[in-house]
N, C-alpha and C positions, 0 to 999 in steps of 0.2 A: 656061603657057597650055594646052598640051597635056594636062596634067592635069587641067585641069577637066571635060576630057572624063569620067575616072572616077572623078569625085570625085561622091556625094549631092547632087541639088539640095537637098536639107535642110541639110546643112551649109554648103551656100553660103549660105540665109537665115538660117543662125543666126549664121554670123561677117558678117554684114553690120546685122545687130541688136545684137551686142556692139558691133562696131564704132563705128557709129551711136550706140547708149548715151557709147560709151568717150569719143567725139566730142564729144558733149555736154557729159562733165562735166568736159573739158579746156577747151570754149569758154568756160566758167563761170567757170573758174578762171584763164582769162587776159584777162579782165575790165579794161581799163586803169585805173579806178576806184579799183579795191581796191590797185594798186601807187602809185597820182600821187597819190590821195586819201586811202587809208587806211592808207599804209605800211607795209605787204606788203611784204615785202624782194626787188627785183628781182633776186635770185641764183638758182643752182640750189637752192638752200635753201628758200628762199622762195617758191622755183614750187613744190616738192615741198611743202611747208605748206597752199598752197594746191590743188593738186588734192586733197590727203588731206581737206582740208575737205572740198571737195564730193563727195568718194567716199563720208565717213563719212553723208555726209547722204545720198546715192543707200542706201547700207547700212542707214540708219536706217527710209527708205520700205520697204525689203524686207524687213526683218527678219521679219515673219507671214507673208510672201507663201506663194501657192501653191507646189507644186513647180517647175512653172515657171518661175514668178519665181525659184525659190532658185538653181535651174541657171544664171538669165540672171546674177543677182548674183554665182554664182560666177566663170563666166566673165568679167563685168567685174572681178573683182579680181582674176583674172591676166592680165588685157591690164593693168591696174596695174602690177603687179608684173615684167611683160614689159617695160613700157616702162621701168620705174625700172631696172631693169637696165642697157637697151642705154643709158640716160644717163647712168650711171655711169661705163658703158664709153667712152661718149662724151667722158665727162672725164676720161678718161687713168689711169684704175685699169686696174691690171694684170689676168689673169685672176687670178692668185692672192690678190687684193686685194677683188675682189670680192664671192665671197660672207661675208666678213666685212662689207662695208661692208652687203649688204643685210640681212643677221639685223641691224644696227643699227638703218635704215631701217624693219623690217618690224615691231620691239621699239618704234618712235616712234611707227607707224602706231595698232599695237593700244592702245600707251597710251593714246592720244586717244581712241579710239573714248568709252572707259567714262565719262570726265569731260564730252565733249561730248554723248552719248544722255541721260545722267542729268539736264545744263541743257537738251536740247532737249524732254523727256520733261515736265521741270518748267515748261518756258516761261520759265527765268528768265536773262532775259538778262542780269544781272550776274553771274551764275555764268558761264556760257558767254564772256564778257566774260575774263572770270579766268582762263578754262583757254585760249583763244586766245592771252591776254597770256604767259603761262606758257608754252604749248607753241614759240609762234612767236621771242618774244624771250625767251631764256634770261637770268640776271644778267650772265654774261660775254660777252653778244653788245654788240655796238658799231651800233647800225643809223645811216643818215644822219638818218631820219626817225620820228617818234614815229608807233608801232602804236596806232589809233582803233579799240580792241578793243571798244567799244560799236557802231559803226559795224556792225563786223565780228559781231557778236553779233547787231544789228538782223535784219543780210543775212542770214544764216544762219537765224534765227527765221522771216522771210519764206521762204524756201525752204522749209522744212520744211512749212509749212502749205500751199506750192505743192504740192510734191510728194506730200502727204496728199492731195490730192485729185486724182493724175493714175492714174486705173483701172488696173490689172491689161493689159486687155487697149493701154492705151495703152503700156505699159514692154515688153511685151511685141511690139509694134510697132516695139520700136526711135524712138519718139517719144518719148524723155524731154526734161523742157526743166528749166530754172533760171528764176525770176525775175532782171531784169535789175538790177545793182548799181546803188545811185542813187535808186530810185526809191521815195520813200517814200508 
C-alpha cells in the first residue's frame, strides 16, 4: 500500500488496463456454455485451451495495432503467461518442474496461433473447426463429452468480427469485450 505512494500514476493506469483487458479474456473463456454445451473439457487443460483461444483472438485483433496497442498486447500475454505459471504451481509442480512444463505450454500456445489466424484470416470455419478439434482433443485424450468444434468455430468467427470492430482507443481503455457464447 505504502508503495503506491512512489510508484507512477501511469503505471497504476496501465496495470489496471492490462488487468482489465486480462479480465476480459478470462471472463470469456469461462463461459459455462462452451464447458456444459460444447465440451470444452472442464480440467486445467481445458481451462488452459480455452483462455489460449480467446488470447489468440485478443492477439489476432492487435496484430497491426498501434504502438500502443502492441505495448498493451504485450503486456497481456504475460499477465498470460504470469498466470499459467502460478497455476501450475498451483497444481503441485515443483520449481524444478516448472519451467519445463511452461516451454510446453508456451510450444502449445504458438502452435495454435498460425493454424487458428490462418481460419480466422480465411473466415472458414470448417478449417478453424479442425484445428480446435485437433488442438483441444488430442487421439489419445479420453474426454466425457464430444468437442462441437463447429459450435466452437461459430463462436470464435463471431468474436473475431466483434473485436474487428472495437477502436484502438476502446482496447486501449482497457474496455475489451467478447461476444456472448450462445448467441447466434
Amino acid at each position: 500500500m505504502i508503495l503506491s505512494l512512489f510508484r507512477p500514476k501511469e503505471a497504476d493506469a496501465n496495470a489496471r488496463i492490462v488487468d482489465a483487458s486480462f479480465a476480459a479474456i478470462v471472463s470469456a473463456a469461462r463461459q459455462p456454455i462452451l464447458y456444459a454445451n460444447w465440451g470444452m473439457p472442464d480440467t486445467p487443460l481445458g481451462r488452459y485451451e480455452s483462455l489460449s483461444l480467446h488470447l489468440i483472438l485478443f492477439l489476432h485483433r492487435t496484430r497491426d495495432g498501434s504502438a500502443a496497442v502492441k505495448s498493451l498486447e504485450q503486456d497481456v500475454v504475460d499477465e498470460f503467461f504470469k498466470d499459467i505459471d502460478h497455476s501450475v504451481r498451483e497444481l503441485g509442480v515443483g520449481d524444478a518442474g516448472v519451467p519445463k512444463r511452461m516451454k510446453k505450454l508456451g510450444k502449445m500456445f504458438y502452435g495454435r496461433m498460425g493454424p487458428y489466424w490462418e481460419a480466422l484470416d480465411a473466415g472458414d470455419e470448417a478449417s478453424l473447426a479442425d484445428a480446435i478439434v485437433r488442438n483441444i482433443t488430442p487421439e489419445d485424450a479420453k474426454l466425457d463429452t464430444a468437442l462441437d468444434g463447429a459450435a466452437l468455430a461459430r463462436y470464435a468467427l463471431r468474436c473475431s468480427d466483434h473485436l474487428a470492430g472495437l477502436t484502438e482507443e476502446i482496447l486501449l481503455n482497457g474496455q475489451l469485450s467478447f461476444v456472448e457464447a450462445g448467441l447466434e
